[in-house]
C-alpha positions in Angstrom: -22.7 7.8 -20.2 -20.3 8.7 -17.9 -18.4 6.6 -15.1 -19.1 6.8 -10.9 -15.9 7.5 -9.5 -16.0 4.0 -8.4 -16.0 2.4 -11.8 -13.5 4.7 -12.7 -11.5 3.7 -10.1 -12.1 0.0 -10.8 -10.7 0.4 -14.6 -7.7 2.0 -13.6 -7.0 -0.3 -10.5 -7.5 -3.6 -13.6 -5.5 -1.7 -15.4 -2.7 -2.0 -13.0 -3.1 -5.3 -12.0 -2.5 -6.6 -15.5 0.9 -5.1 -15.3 1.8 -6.0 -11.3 2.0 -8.9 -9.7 3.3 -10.1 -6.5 5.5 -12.9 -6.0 7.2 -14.7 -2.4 10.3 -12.6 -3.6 8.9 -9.4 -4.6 5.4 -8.7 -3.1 3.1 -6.9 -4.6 2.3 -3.4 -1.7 -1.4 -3.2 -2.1 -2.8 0.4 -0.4 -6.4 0.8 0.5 -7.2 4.6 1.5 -11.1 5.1 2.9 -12.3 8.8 3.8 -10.8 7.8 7.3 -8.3 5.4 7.1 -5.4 3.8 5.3 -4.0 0.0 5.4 -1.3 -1.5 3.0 -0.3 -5.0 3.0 2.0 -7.0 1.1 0.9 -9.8 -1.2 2.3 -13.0 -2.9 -0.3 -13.2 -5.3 1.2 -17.0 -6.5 0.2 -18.7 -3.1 -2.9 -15.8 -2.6 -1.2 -15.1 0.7 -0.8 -12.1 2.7 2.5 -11.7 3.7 2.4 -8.3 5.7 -0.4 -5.9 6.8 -0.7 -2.6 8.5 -3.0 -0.2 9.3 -4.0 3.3 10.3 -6.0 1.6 12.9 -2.8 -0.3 14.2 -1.7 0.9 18.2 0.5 3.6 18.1 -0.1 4.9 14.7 -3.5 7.4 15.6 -2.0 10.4 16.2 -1.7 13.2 14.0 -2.9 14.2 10.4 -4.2 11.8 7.9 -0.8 12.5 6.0 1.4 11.9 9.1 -0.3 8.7 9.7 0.0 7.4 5.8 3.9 8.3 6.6 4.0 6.3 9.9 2.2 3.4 8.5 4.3 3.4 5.4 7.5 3.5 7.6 5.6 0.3 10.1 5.4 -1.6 7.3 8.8 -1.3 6.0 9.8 -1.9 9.4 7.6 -5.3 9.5 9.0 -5.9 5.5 12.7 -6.1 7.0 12.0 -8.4 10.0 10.5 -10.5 7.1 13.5 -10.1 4.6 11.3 -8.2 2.1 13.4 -5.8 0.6 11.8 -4.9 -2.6 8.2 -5.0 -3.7 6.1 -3.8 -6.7 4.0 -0.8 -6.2 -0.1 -1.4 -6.2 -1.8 2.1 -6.3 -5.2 0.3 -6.0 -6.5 2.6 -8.2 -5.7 5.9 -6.4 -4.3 8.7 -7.6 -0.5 8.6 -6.4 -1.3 12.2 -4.3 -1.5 13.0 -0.7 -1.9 10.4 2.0 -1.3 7.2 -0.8 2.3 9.3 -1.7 3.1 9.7 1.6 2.6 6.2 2.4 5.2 5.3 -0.4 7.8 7.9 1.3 7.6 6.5 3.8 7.5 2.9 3.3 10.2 4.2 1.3 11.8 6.1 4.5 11.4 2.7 5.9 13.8 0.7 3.7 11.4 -0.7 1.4 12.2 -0.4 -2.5 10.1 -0.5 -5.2 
């Protein structure tokens, strides 16, 4: 029996989590990517807190191609990382395929300052 792209999606995205894990020091950068938009947030999965979130839906951040908007939003939240002092973070592809908007997102979060 084969799987629905959702359980799929589920067994890689456990698979992942097994191996990364956010703590206050290094957050875990969790991306969620629906057919229209894109959020990321950073995670300290010790405490269960969110640290940092942004969105596509965030002011600002609406204009151009699904893409360009992964790339802004990656570069937002680096910028909201640094006022922080979150430097580095672990990378959490949710289960995506690291392609298209979710890569750009890492560029630019990347652009940003971020490292991971």
């Amino acid at each position: 029996m084969a799987l629905t792209k959702l359980e799929r999606r589920y067994r890689i995205k456990n698979r992942i989590r097994k191996v990364v894990s956010g703590t206050a020091s290094k957050p875990r950068l969790s991306v969620f990517r629906s057919n229209k938009e894109i959020s990321a947030q950073l995670i300290d999965d010790v405490t269960g807190t969110t640290l940092v979130s942004v969105s596509s839906r965030t002011k600002g951040l609406e204009k151009g191609t699904k893409v360009e908007i992964a790339n802004a939003v990656g570069k937002a939240l680096a910028e909201k990382a640094s006022k922080e002092g979150i430097e580095t973070c672990g990378f959490d592809r949710n289960g995506f395929l690291y392609h298209g908007r979710l890569k750009a997102l890492a560029e630019g979060a990347r652009e940003g300052g971020l490292k991971f």
